[in-house]
N, C-alpha and C positions, 0 to 999 in steps of 0.2 A: 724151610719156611713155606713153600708150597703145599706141604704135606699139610702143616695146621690149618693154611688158608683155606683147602680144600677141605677140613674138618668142618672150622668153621662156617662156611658156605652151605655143607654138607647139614651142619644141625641147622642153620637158618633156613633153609628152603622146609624141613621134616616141622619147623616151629610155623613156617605160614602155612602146608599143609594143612596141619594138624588144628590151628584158626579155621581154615577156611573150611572144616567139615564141622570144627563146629557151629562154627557161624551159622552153618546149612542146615543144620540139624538144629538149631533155636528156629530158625525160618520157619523150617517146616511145621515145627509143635506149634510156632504162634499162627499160622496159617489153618490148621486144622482146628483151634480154640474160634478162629476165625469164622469157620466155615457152620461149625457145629451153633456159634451162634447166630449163624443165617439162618439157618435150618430151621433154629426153635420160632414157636407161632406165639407169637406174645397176645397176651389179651388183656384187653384193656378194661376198667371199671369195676374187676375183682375185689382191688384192695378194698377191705373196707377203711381201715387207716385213714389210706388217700382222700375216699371217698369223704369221710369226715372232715380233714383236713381242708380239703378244697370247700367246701359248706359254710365251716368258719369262717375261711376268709372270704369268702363270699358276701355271707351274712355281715362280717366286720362292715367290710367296702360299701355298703351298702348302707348301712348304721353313716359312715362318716361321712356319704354324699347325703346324707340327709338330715344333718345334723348342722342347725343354724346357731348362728351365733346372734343375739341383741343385748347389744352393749347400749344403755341410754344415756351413761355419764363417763366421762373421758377417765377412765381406772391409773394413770399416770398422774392426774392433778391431783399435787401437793397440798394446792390451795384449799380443798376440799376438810382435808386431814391436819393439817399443821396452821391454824389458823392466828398465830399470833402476830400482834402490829410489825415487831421488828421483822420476822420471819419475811409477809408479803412486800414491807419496805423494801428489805433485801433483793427481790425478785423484779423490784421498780413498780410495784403495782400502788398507788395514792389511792386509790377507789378501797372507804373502808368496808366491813361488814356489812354495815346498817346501809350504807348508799346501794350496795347492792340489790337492795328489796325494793327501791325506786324504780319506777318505770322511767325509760328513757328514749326520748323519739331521735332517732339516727338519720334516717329521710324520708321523704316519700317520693315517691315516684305516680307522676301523675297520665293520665291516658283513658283510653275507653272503660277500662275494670282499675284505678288508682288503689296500690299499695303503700305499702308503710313499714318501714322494717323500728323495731322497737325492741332496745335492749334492759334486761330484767332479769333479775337475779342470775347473773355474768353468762345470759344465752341470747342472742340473737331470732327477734321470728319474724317471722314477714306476715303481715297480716293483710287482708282486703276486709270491706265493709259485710259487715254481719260474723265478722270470725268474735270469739273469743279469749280470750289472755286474765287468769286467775278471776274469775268472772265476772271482767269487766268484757262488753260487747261496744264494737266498733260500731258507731252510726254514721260517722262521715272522714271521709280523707281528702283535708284540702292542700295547697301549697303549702308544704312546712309545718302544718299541723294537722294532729289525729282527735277524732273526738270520743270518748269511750264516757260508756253510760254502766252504771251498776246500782239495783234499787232504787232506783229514780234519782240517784246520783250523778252529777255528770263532770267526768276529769276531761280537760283540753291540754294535752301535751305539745309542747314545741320545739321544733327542732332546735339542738342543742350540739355542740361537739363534745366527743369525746373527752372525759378527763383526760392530760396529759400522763404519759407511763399507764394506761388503763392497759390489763391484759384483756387480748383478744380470744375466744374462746378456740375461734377455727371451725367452730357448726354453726347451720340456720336451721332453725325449725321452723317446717313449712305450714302453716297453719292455714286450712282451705281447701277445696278439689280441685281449684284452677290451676294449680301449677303442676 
């Protein structure tokens, strides 16, 4: 039994050998693949490919930081689109169509420049004295009421609350340079 041991011993040490130069011998091929690519002098801005490539997106990057978006009406309301009675009951909204085109004074707020926020056709705007609102012109804003003149016209709105279940728009339009 020594005799095979020493066989076996014998072919196992010639099988790590015979690993370990090749092992040494991939070392060395990948070492000189290595070297040979240090060697080479790479230049840059040849491709034209690349060259192209890089321009587009460039040009893209460039296109989308300058590219604005104006949205002036909220693109998710429904209410807009789907206008039947049951429809905005459903949504809890009492405020019909036609109330909508009502001008509605919401507050004022009084001080050295007194505003007025007034709501009309379901948007929110804050007015001061001299702004306009479907061309009616603001001539005066006292406690609780606005006064608006059109054609020698003259509307006096007063504060009023909100229908109950009225949907809230979520924007104010700023109507002025003061603010």
């Amino acid at each position: 039994m020594t005799q095979r041991t020493n066989v076996l011993w014998g072919l196992l040490l010639a099988l790590l050998v015979a690993t370990m130069i090749w092992m040494g011998w991939t070392n060395y091929k990948v070492s000189q693949r290595i070297e040979v690519m240090r060697n080479k002098q790479i230049v840059l801005g040849t491709d034209e490919q690349l060259t192209e490539t890089v321009n587009t997106l460039e040009k893209d990057l460039n296109d989308r930081i300058a590219y604005e978006t104006n949205v002036t009406v909220d693109p998710l309301d429904l209410t807009r689109t789907i206008q039947t009675r049951t429809f905005l009951a459903s949504l809890g909204l009492r405020e019909t169509l036609e109330q909508r085109g009502r001008m509605r004074l919401s507050c004022t707020v009084m001080g050295d420049s007194p505003s007025a926020i007034v709501k009309f056709m379901g948007r929110s705007y804050v007015l001061r004295s001299g702004d306009e609102l479907n061309g009616f012109r603001v001539t005066g804003i006292e406690p609780a009421r606005i006064i608006l003149t059109k054609g020698g016209s003259r509307l006096v709105l007063v504060n009023e609350a909100a229908p109950e279940g009225e949907l809230s728009e979520g924007k104010t339009s700023v109507q002025g340079s003061n603010f």
